[in-house]
Backbone bond lengths (Angstrom), bond angles and torsions (degrees), N, CA, C in turn:
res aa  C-N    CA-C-N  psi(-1)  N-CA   C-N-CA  omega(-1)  CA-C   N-CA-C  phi
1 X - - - 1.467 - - 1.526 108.08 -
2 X 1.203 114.95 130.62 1.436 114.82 172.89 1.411 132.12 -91.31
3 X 1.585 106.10 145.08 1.401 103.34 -159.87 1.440 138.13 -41.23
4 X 1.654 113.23 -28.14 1.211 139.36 153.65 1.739 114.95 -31.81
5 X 1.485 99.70 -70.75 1.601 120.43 -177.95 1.821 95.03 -66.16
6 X 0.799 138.67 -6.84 1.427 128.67 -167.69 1.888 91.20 -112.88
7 X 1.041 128.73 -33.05 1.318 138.63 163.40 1.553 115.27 -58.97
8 X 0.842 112.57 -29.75 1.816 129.43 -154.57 1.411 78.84 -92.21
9 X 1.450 136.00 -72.92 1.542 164.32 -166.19 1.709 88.07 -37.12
10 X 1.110 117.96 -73.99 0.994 122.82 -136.28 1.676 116.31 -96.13
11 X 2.078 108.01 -13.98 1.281 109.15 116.30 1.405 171.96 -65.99
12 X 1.502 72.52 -6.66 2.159 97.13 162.68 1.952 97.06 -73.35
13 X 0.941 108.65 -49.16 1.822 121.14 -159.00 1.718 83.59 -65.53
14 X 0.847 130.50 -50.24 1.936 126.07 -167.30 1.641 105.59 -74.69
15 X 1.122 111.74 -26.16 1.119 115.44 -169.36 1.490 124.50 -98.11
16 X 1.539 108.96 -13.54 1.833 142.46 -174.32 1.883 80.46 -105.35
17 X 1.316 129.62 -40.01 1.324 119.31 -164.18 1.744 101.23 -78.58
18 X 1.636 112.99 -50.70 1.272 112.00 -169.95 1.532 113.69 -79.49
19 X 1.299 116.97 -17.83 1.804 114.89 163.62 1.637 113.85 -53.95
20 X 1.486 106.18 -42.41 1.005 135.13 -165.53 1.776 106.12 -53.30
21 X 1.271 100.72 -59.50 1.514 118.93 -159.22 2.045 82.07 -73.42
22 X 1.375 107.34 -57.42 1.693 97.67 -163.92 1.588 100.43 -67.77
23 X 1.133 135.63 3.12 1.543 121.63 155.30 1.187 114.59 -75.13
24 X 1.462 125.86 -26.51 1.402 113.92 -159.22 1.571 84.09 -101.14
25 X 1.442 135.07 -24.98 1.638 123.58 -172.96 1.785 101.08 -67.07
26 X 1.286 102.45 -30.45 1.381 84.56 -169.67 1.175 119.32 -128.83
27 X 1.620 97.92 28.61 2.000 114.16 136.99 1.262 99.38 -78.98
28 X 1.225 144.34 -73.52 1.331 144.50 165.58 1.661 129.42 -11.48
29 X 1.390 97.39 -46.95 1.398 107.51 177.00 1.549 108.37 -79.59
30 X 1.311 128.74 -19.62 1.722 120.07 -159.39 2.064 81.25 -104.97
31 X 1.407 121.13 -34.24 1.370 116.28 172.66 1.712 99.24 -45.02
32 X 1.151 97.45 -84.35 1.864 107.41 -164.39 1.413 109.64 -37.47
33 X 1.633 112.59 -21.79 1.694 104.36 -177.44 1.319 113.51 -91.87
34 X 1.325 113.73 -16.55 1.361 133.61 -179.53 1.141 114.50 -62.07
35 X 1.771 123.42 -39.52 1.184 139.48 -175.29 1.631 104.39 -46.02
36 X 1.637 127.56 115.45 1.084 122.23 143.64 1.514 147.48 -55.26
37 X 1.615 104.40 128.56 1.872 86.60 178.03 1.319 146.55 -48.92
38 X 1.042 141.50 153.75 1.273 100.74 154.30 1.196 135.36 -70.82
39 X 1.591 127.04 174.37 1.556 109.58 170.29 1.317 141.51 -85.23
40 X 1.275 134.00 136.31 1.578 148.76 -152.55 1.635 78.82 -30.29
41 X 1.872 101.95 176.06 0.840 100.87 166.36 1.667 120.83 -102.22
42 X 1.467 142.80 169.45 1.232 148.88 -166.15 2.026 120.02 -172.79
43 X 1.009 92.22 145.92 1.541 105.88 -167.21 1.498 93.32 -68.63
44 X 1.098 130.05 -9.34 2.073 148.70 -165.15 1.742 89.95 -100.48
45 X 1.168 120.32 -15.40 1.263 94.78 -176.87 1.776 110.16 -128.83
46 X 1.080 117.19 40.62 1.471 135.18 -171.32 1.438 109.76 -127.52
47 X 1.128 110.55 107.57 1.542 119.20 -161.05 1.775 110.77 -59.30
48 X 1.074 95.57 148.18 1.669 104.22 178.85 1.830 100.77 -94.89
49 X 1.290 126.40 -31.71 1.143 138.70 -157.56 2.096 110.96 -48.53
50 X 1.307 114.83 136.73 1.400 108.63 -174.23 1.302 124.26 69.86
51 X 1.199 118.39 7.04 1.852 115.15 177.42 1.419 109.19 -102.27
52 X 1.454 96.52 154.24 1.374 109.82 179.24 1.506 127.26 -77.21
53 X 1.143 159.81 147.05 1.560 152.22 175.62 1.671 86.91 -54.99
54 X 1.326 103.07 147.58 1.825 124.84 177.74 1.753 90.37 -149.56
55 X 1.536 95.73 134.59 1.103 112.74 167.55 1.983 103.34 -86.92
56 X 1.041 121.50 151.19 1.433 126.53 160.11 1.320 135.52 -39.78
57 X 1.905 108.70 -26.22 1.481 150.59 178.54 1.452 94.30 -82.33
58 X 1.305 116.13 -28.67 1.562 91.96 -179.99 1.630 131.72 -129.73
59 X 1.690 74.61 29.33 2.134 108.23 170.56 2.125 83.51 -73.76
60 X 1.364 117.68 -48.03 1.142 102.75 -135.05 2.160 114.16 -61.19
61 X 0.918 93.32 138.29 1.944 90.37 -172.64 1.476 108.88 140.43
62 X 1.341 108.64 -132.45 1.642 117.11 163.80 1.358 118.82 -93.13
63 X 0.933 99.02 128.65 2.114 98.29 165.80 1.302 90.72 -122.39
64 X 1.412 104.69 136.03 1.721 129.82 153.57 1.467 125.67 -87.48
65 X 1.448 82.78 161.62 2.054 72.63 173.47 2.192 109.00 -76.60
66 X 0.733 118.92 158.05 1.532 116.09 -168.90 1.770 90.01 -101.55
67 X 1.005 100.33 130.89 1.455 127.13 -171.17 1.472 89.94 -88.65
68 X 1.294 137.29 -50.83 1.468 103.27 -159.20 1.930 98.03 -111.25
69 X 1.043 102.62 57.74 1.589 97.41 175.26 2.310 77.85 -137.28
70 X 1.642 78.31 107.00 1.841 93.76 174.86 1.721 108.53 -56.41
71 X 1.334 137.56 -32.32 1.089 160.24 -133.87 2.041 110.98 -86.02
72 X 1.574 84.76 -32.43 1.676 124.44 178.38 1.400 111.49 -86.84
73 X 1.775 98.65 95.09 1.432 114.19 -174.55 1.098 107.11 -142.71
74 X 1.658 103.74 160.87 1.393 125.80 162.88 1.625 118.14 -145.63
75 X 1.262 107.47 141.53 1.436 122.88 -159.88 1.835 129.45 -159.24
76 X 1.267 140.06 -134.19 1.390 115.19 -164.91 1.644 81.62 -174.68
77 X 0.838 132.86 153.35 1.489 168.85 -179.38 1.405 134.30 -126.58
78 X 1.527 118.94 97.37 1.755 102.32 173.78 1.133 91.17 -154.19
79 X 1.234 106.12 169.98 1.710 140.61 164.79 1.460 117.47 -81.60
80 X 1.602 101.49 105.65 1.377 74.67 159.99 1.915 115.33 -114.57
81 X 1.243 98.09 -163.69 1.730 110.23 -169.07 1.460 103.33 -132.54
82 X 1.572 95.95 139.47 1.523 123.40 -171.33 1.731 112.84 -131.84
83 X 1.043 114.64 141.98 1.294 125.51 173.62 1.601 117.71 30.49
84 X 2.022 82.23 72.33 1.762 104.36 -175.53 1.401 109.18 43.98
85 X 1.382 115.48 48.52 1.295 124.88 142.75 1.782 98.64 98.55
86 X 1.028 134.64 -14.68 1.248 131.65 -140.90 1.883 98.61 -82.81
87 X 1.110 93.34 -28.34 1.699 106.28 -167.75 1.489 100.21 -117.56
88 X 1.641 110.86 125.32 1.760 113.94 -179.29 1.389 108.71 -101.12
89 X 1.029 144.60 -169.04 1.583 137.81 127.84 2.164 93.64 -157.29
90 X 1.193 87.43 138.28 1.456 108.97 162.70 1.643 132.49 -55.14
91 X 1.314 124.96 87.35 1.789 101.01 -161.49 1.643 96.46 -120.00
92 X 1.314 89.76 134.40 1.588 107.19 170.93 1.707 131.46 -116.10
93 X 1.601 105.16 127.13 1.077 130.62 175.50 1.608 102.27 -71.34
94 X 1.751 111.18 134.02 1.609 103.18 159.03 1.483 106.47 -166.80
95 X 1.394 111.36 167.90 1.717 120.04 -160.22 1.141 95.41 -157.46
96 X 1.273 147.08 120.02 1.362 138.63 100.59 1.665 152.41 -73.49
97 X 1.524 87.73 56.37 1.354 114.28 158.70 1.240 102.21 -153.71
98 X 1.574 92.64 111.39 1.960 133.28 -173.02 1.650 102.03 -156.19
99 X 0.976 106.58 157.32 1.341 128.82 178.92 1.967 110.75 -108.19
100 X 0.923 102.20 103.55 1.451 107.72 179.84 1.971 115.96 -131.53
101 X 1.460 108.38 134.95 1.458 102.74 161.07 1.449 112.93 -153.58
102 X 1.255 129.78 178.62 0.909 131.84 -122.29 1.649 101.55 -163.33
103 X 1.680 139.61 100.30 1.534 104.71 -158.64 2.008 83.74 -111.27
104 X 1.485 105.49 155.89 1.249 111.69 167.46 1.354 110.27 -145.26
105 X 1.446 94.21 145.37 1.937 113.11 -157.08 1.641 104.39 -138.74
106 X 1.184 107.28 108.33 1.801 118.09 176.63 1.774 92.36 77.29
107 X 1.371 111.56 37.81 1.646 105.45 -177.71 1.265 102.23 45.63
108 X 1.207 142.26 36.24 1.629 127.53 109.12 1.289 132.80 -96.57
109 X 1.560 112.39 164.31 1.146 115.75 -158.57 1.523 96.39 -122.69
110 X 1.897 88.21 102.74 1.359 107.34 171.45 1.614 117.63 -70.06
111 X 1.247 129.32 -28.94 1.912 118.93 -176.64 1.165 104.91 -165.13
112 X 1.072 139.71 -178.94 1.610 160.39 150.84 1.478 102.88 -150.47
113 X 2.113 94.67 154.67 0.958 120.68 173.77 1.396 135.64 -115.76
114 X 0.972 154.14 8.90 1.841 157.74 -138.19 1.277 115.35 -63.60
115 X 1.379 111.82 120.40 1.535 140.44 -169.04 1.701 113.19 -128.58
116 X 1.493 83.36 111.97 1.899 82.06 -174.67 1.710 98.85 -128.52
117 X 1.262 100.68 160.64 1.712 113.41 179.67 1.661 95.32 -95.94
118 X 1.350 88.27 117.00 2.030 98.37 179.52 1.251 95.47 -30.65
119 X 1.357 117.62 -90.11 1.575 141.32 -173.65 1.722 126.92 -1.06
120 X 2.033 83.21 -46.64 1.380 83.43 -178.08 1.833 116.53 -84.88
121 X 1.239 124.34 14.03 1.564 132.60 153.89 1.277 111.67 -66.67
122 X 1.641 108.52 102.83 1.631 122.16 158.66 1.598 105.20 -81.93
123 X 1.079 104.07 174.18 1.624 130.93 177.19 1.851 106.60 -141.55
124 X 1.232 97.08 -176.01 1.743 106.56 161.07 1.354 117.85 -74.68
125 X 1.606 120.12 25.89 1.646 91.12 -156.09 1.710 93.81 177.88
126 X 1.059 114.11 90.06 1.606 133.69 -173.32 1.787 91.24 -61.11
127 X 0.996 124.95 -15.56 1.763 110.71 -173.11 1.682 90.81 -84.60
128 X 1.274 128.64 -51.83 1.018 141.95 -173.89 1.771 101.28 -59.21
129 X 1.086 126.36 -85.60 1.865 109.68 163.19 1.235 124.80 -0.19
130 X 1.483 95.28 -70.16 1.583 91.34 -173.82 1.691 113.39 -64.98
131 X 1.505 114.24 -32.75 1.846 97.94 175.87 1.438 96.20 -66.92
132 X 1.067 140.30 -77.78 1.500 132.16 164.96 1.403 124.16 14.47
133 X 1.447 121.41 -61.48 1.524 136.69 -175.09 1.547 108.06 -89.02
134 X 1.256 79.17 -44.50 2.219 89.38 -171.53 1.395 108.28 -70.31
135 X 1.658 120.68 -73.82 1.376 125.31 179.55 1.626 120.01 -79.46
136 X 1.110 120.32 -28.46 1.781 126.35 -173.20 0.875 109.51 -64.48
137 X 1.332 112.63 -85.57 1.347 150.47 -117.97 1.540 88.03 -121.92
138 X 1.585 127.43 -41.02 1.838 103.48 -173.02 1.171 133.72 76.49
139 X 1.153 114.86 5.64 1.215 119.47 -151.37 1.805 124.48 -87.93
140 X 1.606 101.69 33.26 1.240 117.55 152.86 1.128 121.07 -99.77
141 X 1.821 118.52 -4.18 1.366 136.41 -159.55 1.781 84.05 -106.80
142 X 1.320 106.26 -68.08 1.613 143.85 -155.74 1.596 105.75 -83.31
143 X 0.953 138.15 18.33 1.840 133.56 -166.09 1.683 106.07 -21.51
144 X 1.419 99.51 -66.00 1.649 106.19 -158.27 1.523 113.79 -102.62
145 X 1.078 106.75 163.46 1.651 115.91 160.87 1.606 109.73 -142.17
146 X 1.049 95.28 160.87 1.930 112.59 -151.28 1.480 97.20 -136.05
147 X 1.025 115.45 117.72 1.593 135.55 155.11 1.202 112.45 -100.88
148 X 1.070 115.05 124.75 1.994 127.60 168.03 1.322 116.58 -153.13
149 X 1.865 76.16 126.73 2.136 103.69 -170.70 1.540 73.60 -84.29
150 X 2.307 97.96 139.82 1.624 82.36 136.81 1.583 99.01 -147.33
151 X 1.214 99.75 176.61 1.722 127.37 -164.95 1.859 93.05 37.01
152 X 1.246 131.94 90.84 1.204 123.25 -174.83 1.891 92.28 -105.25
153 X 1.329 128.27 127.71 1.045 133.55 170.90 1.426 138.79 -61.78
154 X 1.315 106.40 36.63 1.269 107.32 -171.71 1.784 124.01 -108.95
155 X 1.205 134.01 127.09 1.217 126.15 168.26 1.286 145.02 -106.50
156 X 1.626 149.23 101.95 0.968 160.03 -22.65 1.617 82.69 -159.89
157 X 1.665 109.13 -65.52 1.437 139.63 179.20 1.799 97.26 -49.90
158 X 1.047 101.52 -33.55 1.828 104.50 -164.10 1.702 100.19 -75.10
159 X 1.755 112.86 -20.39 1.525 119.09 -159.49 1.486 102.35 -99.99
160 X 1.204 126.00 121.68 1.359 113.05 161.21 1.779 119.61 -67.33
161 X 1.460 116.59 148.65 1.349 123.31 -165.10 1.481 103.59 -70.21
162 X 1.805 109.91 117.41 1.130 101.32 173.34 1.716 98.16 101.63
163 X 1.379 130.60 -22.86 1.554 125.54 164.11 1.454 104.05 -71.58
164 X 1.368 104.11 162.63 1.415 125.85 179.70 1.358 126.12 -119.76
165 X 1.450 122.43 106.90 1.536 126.83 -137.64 2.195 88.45 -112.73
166 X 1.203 96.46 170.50 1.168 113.73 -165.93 1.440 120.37 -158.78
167 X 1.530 106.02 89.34 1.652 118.92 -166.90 1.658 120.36 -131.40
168 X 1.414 102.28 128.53 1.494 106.42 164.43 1.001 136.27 -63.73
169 X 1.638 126.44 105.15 1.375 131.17 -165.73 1.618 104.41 -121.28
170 X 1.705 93.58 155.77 1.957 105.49 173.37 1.346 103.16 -118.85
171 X 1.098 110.73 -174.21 1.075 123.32 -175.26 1.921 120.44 167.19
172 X 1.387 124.05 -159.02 1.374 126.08 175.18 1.720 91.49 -120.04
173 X 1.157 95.40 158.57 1.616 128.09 151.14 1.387 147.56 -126.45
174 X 0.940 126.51 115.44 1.415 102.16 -150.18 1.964 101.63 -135.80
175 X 1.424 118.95 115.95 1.403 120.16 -165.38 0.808 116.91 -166.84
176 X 1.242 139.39 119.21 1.495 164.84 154.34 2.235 93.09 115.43
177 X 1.448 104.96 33.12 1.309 111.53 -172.55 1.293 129.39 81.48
178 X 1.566 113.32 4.47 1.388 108.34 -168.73 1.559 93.05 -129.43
179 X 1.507 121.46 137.97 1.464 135.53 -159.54 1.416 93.26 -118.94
180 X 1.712 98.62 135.57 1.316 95.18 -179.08 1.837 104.63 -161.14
181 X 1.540 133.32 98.24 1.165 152.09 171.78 1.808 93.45 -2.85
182 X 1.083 111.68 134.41 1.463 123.79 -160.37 1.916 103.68 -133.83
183 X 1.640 140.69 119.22 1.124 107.42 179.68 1.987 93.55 -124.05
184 X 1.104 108.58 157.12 1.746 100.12 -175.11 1.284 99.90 -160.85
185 X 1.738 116.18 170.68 1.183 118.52 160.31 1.488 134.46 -123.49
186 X 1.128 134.08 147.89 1.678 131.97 -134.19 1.160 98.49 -158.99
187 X 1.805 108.29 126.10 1.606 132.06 -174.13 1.869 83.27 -90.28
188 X 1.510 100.83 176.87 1.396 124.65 -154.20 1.191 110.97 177.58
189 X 0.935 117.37 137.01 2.353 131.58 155.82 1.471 105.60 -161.93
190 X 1.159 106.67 164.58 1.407 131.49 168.00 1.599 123.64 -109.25
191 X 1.228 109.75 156.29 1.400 95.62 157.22 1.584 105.59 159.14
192 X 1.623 114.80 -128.12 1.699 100.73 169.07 1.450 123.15 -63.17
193 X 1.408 127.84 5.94 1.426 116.56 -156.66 1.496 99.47 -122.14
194 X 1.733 93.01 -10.89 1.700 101.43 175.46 1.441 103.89 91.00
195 X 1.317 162.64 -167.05 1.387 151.46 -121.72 1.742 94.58 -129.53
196 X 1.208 121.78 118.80 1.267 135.86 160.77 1.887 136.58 -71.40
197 X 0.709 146.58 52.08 1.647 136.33 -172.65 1.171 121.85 -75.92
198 X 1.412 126.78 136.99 1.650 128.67 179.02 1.289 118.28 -152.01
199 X 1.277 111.72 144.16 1.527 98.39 -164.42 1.658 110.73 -163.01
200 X 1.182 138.95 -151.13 1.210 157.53 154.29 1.254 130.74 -157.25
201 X 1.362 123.94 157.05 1.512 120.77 -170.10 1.689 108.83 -153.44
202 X 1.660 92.47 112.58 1.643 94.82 -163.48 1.814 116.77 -82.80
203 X 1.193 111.89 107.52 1.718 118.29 -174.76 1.687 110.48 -100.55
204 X 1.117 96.93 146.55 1.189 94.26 158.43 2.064 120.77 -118.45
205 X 0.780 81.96 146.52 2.379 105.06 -156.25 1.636 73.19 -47.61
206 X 1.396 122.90 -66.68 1.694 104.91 -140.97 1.791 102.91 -84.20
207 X 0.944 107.47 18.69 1.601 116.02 161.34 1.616 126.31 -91.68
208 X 1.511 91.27 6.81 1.473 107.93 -166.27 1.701 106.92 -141.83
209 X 1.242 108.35 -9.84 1.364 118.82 142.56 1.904 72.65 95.36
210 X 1.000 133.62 56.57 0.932 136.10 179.10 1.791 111.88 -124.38
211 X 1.050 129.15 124.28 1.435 132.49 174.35 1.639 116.92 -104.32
212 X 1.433 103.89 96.96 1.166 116.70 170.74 1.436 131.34 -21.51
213 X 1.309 124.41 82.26 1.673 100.74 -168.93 1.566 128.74 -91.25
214 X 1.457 102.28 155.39 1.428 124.55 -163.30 1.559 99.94 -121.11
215 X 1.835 92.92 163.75 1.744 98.57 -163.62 1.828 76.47 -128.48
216 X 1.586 103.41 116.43 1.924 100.56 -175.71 1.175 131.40 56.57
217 X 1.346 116.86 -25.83 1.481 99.26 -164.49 1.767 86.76 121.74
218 X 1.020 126.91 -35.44 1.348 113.33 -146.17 1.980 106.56 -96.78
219 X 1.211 94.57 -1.05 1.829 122.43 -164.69 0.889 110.09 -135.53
220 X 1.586 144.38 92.49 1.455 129.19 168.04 1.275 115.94 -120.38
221 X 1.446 133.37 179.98 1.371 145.77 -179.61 1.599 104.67 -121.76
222 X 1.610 114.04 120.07 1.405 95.21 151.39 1.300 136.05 -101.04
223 X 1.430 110.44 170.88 1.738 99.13 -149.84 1.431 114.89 -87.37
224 X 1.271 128.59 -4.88 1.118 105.81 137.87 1.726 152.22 -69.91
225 X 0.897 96.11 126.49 1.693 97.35 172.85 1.534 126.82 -127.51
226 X 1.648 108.26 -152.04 1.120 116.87 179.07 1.540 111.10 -134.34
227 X 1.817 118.33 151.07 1.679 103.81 157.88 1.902 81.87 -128.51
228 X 1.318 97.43 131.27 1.123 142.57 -168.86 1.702 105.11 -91.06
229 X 1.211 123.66 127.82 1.651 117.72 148.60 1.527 115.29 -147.99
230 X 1.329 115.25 164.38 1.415 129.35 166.43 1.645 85.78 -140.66
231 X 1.715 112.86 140.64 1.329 129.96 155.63 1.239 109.02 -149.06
232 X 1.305 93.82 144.52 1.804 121.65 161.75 1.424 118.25 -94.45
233 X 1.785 110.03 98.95 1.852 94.32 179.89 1.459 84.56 -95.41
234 X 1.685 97.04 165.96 1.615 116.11 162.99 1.472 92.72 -131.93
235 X 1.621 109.45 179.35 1.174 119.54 -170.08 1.485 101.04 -72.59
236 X 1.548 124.64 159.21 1.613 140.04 -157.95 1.818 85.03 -64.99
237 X 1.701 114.20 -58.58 1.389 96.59 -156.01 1.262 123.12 -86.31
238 X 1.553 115.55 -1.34 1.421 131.45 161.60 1.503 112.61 -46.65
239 X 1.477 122.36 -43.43 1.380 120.81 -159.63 1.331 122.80 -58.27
């Protein structure tokens, strides 16, 4: 065979190899975009299942977040951008295991607190985590982030058991170390599952000293987002 024909050969083989590889990147790539979100969060989607009847009389004290109702989360929301923007997809961070409570006095609900370990926010997509933990978020620098309702105006007595209330609350935020007055609005009811809250809170990353991360150029995040929750407290000694 001549050297020519052995040249010829062996640009068919690079060229059958590199078609090869960009079919499977971008089966891969239209999969991962394909992936649906999950859905926002809502007091409609927090299971009632396994709870005990609670009178309203006996919200009043501490409520925790309830550890074994899976349903009780908190997590982060953004967009990211693909191929110079042209292509979006929605990707969500979430954990339910956080520490959250909530104190109520004369069946109102004087404050809440929610404290989560960055780290423990998964997504669809462990490559994505790690820019998340490693470059974002810091979070060998940064561990926690802190949400706190305070004086939120709502009354318990005012809600029928099992209605679904809808109130503007403030509060702090505090993430990637930098605290910053937060104002949003957040569905709510009571009833057998014990006091529900869910909500969202729209940030933007470089207000938080946070740098959106990107993979080349070819993957980016924009800097606005969301931190997202639905919780189920029950009373402190119920848990």
């Amino acid at each position: 065979m001549s050297p020519i024909w052995c040249r010829i050969e062996f640009m068919k083989k690079i060229i059958i190899l590199l078609a090869a590889v960009l079919v499977i990147g971008v089966a891969g790539f239209i999969f991962y975009i394909a992936q649906d979100s999950p859905d926002e969060t809502s007091v409609e989607n927090i299971s009632n299942e396994g709870q005990k009847t609670i009178d309203v009389k006996d919200l009043n004290g501490t409520c925790v977040n309830n550890p074994s109702n899976a349903s009780s989360l908190i997590g982060y929301r953004v967009n990211e951008t693909f191929a110079s923007d042209k292509v979006k997809k929605t990707a969500v961070g979430r954990t339910s295991n956080f520490d959250a409570e909530v104190t109520i006095r004369d069946n109102k609900l004087q404050s809440a607190t929610v404290e989560v370990l960055v780290k423990n926010l998964k997504s669809d997509s462990d490559r994505r985590d790690s820019a998340v933990n490693d470059r974002a978020l810091e979070v060998s620098q940064f561990p926690n982030a802190t949400l706190r309702i305070i004086e939120p105006d709502v009354d318990l007595a005012d809600v029928k058991q099992g209605e679904k209330f809808t109130k503007p609350l403030k509060g702090t935020l505090t993430l990637h170390g930098v605290t910053k007055d937060v104002s949003f609005e957040a569905e709510g009811n009571w009833g057998n599952t014990g006091i529900n809250l869910a909500g969202s809170i729209q940030i933007n990353l470089s207000e938080y000293d946070i740098e959106p991360p990107s993979v080349s150029g070819f993957v980016n995040v924009e800097d606005q987002g969301e931190l997202e929750f639905q919780i189920n407290f029950i009373p402190k000694e119920t848990k």
